[in-house]
VEXLUM-16227 format. One record per residue (C-alpha): residue in three letters; z, x, y; residue number from 1. Coordinates in nm, 4 decimals, padded with zeros to 6 digits. Each point is the difference from the previous one (the first is absolute). Example, Ala and Ser with C-alpha at 12.3 -4.5 7.8 and 13.67 -1.06 7.14 Angstrom:
REM residues 2
ala,00.7800,01.2300,-00.4500,1 $
ser,-00.0660,00.1370,00.3440,2 $
//
This chain:
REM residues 95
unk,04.7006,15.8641,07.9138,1 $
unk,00.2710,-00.2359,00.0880,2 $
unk,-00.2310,-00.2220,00.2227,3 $
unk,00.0710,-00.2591,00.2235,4 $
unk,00.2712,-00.2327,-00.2115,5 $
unk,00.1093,-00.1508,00.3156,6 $
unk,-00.3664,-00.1359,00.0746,7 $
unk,-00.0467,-00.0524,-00.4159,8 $
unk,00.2648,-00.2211,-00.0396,9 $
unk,-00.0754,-00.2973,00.2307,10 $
unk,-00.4007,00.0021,-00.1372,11 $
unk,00.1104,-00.0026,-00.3420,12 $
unk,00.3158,-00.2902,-00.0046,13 $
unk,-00.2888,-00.2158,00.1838,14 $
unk,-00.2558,00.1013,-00.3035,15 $
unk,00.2327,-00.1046,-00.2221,16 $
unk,00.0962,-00.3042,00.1941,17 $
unk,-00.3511,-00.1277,00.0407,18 $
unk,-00.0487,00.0949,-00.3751,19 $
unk,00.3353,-00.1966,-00.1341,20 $
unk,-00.2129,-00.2983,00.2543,21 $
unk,-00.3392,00.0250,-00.1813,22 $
unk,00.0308,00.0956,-00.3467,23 $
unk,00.3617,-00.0539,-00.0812,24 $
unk,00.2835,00.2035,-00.0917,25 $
unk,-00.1195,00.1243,-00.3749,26 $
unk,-00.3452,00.0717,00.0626,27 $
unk,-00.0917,00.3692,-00.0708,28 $
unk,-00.0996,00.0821,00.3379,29 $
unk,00.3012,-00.1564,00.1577,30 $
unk,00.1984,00.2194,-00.2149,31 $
unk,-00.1807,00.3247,00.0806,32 $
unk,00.1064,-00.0595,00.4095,33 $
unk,00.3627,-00.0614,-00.1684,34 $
unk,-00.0093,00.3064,-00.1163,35 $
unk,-00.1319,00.1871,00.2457,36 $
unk,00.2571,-00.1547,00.2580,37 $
unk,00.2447,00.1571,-00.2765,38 $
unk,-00.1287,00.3343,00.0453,39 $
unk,-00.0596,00.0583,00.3792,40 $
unk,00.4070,-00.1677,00.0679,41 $
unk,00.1039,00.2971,-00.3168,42 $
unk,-00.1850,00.2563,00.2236,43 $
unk,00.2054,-00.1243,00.3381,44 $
unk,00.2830,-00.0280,-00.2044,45 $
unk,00.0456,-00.3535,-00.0061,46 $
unk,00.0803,-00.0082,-00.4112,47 $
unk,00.1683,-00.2933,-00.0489,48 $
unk,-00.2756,-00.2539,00.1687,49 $
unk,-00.2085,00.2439,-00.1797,50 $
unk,00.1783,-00.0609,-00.3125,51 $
unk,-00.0361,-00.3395,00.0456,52 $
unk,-00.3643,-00.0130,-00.0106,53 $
unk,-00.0646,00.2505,-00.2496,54 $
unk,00.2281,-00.2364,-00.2809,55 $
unk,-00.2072,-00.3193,00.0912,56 $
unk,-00.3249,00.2055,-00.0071,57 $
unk,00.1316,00.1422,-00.3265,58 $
unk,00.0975,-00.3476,-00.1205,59 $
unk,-00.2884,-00.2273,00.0873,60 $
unk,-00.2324,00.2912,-00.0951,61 $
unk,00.1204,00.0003,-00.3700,62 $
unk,-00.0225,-00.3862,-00.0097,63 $
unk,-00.3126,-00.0485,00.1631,64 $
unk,-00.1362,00.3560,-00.1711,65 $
unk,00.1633,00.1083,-00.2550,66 $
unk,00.2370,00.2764,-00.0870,67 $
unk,-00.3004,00.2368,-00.0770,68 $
unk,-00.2190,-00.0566,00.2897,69 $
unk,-00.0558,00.3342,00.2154,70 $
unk,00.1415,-00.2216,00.3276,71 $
unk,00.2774,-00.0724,-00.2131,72 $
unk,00.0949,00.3305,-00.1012,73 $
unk,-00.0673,00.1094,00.3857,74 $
unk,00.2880,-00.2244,00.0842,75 $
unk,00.2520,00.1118,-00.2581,76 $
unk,-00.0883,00.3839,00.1506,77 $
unk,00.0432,-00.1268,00.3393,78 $
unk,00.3820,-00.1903,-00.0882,79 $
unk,00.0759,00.3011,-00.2379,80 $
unk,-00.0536,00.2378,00.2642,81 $
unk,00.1383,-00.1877,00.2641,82 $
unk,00.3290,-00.0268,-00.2034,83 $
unk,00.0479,00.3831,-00.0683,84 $
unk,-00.0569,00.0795,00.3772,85 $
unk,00.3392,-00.2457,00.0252,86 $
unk,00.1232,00.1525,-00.2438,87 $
unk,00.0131,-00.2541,-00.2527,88 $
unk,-00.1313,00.1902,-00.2937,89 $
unk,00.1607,-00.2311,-00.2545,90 $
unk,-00.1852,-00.2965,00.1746,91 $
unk,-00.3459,00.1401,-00.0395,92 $
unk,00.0961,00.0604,-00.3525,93 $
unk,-00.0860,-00.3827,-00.1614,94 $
unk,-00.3151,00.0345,00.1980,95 $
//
């Protein structure tokens, strides 16, 4: 179930490299590799890089989206959930 995160990790930071290249840093499909960067670095435990991406996901994605938009809301989840697992249950609150 865990997979191979050591062999995900390098194929998706060069997805979302090539992405930020193409179609820019706000575009919806740059933002979905964002985010899933964010949650393959939670699952190897890397959860402050993976922090990191999942506030910028969750910040261009309400810009770009809206608050309302089912991406969006995947991103709050995402940062919520993230938060709790450090423990930070009064930082997921505002979410």
């Amino acid at each position: 179930e865990g997979g191979d995160l050591g062999g995900a990790l390098p194929l998706l930071r060069r997805t979302l490299e090539v992405s930020r290249g193409s179609l820019g840093d706000r575009h919806p499909s740059t933002l979905t590799s964002v985010n899933n960067l964010g949650l393959v670095l939670k699952k190897g435990g890397e959860l402050e890089e993976a922090e990191q991406l999942y506030r910028e996901a969750l910040a261009a994605r309400r810009d770009v989206l809206g608050a309302s938009h089912e991406d969006t809301l995947n991103s709050t989840f995402n940062l919520a959930g993230l938060l709790k697992a450090k423990g930070d249950i009064a930082g997921a609150e505002p979410l």
